[in-house]
N, C-alpha and C positions, 0 to 999 in steps of 0.2 A: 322474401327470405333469400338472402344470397345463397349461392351455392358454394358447395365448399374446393370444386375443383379451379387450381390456380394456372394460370400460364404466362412462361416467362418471357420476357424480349431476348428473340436471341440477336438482335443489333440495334446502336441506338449511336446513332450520330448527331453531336450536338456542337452548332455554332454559336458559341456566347462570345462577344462585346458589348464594349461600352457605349458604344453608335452606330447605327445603320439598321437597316433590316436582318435581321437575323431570324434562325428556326432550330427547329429540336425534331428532328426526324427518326427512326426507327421502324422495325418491325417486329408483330407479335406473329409467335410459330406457334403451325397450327390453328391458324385465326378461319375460324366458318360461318361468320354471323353475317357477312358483305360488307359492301360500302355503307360509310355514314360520315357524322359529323362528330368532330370532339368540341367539347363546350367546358369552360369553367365558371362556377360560382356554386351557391346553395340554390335560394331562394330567386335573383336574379340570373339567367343563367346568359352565356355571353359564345357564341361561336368564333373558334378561336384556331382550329384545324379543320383536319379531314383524316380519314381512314379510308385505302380502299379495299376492293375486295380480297386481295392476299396479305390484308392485314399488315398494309404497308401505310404509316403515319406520320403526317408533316403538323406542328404546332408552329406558328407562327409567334415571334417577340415582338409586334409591332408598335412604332414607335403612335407615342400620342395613347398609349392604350386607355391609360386611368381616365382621363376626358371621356374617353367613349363609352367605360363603363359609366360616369356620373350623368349623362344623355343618357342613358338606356334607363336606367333606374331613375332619375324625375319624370321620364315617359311614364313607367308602369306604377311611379306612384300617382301621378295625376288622374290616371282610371279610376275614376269612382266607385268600379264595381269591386275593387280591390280589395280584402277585408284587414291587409295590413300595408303598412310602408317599411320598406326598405334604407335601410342609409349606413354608409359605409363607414368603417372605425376609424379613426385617428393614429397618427402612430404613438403618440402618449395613453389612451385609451386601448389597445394591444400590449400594451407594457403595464398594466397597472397591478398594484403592491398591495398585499395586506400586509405584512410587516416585511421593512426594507428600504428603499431606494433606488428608482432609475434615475439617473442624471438623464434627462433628453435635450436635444436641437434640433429644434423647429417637431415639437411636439405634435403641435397644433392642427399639421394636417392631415388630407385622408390621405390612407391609402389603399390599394388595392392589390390584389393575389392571385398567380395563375390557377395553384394547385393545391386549395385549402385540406380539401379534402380527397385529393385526384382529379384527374380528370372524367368528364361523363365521356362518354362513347355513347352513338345513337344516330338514329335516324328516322328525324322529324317527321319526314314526309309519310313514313310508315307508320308514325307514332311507337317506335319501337327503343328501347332503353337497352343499350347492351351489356353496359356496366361500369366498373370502373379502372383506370388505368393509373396506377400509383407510383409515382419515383420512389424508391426506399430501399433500404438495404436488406430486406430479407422478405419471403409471402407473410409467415408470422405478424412480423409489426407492422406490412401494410394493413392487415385486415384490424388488427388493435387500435389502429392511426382512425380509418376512415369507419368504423364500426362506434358509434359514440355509445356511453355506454352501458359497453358489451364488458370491461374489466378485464379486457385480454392484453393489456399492455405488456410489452418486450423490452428487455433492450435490443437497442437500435435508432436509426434514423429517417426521418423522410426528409425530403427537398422539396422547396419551394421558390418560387417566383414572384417578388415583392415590385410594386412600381409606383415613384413618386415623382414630383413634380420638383422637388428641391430635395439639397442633399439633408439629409436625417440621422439624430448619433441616438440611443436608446444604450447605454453602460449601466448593468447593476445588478443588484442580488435580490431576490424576492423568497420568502419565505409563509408557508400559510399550514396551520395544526388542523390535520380532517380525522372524524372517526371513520374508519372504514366499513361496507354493507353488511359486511359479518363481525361478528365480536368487539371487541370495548375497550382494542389496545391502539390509543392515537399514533398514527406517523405524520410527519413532517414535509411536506414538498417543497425542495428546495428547486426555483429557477435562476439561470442566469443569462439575460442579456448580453450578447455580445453586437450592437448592430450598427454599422458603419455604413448608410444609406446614399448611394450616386442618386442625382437625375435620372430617369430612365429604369431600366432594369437592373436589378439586383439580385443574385442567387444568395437562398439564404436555408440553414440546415436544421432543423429539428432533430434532437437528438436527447435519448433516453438514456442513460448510464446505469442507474438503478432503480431495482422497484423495489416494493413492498407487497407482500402476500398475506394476504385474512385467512380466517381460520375454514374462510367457503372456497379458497384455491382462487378466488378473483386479486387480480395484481392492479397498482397503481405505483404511477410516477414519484421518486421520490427524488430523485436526482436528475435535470431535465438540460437543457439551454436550447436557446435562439442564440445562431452565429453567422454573422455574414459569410461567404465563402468567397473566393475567387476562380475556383474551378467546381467540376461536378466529380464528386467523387468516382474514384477508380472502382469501387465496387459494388455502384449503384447497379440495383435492376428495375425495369418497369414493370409491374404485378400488375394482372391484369385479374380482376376479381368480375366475374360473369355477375350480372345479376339473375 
């Protein structure tokens, strides 16, 4: 179980381009847990920073990333002792419609994400998990973002780090009718693609406008989109959710 106490970055220095080695550095105030490692993914998990012990952190944008995660993950699917395989979405397969339309370019291939869910923090060596470190606009919607679900959806945003192999367009509107976990009044969730994909890295923004609330006080997305961005927002923080 998480805990429920949060902590903010009080600095977060980030160098994004289109080429070269780039990173995303910052520090979490008040950080007591020591050095370790930042990693992202779910189920494959990919070292991708560092943290050290005053809670001062460097994430790397390294170039060639997507190659390296697809090497990592035919490695750990080859292990036979595995009891499942792994394989990474499509950018047409990330966009898909129950009623609607994505126009896409170059649908067809994978891609991959710095910060699906946050970042993990930890350290390996000690077998130690320290939690998670969320770009987002407020603690609220990180914890509603990376709590899957929990029903605590906010308005607000997170940000992400997309990285393809060719450039990728994803335009269009999606629509899908859910009943909600309490009571037998259907809403509507509407998404909108906005995705304008380089080679390389791509910052891209997740973002909630409106919800819907059932009759149990649990909230869900009703007004949503994926947008390319060009910069990081002015009033992003990084939430740092302990485990």
């Amino acid at each position: 179980m998480r805990d429920t106490v949060l902590l903010l970055m009080t600095l977060a220095i980030f160098t994004f381009q289109s080429r070269g080695q780039e990173s995303i550095s910052g520090s979490i105030d008040g950080w007591t847990r020591g050095a370790g490692e930042v990693y992202s993914g779910v189920f494959t998990l990919t070292e991708v920073g560092s943290i050290d012990a005053s809670g001062n952190f460097e994430i790397a944008l390294k170039p060639g990333y997507l190659a390296e995660v697809q090497k990592k993950m035919e490695a750990e699917n080859s292990n036979p002792d595995k009891k499942f395989t792994s394989q990474l979405m499509t950018l047409g397969e990330s966009c898909q419609c129950a009623q609607g339309k994505v126009e896409l370019v170059n649908g067809d291939q994978e891609l991959t994400t710095l910060a699906v869910l946050g970042f993990m923090l930890g350290n390996m060596e000690k077998k130690e998990e320290f939690g998670a470190l969320v770009p987002a606009s407020s603690k609220d919607f990180a914890e509603g973002y990376i709590k899957l679900g929990s029903y605590k959806n906010t308005v607000g945003y997170a940000v992400d780090w997309y990285y393809v192999d060719k450039p990728g367009v994803a335009k269009g509107e999606c629509s899908v009718d859910s009943y909600p976990v309490n009571g037998d009044k259907m809403y509507t969730r509407n998404t909108t693609y906005d995705l304008d994909l380089k080679p390389g890295w791509n910052l891209v923004k997740y973002e909630i406008s409106e919800i819907f609330t059932d009759e149990g006080g649990k909230t869900y997305p009703v007004k949503e989109s994926i947008t390319s961005i060009s910069e990081v927002p002015s009033g992003m923080q990084y939430v740092f959710i302990p485990e």
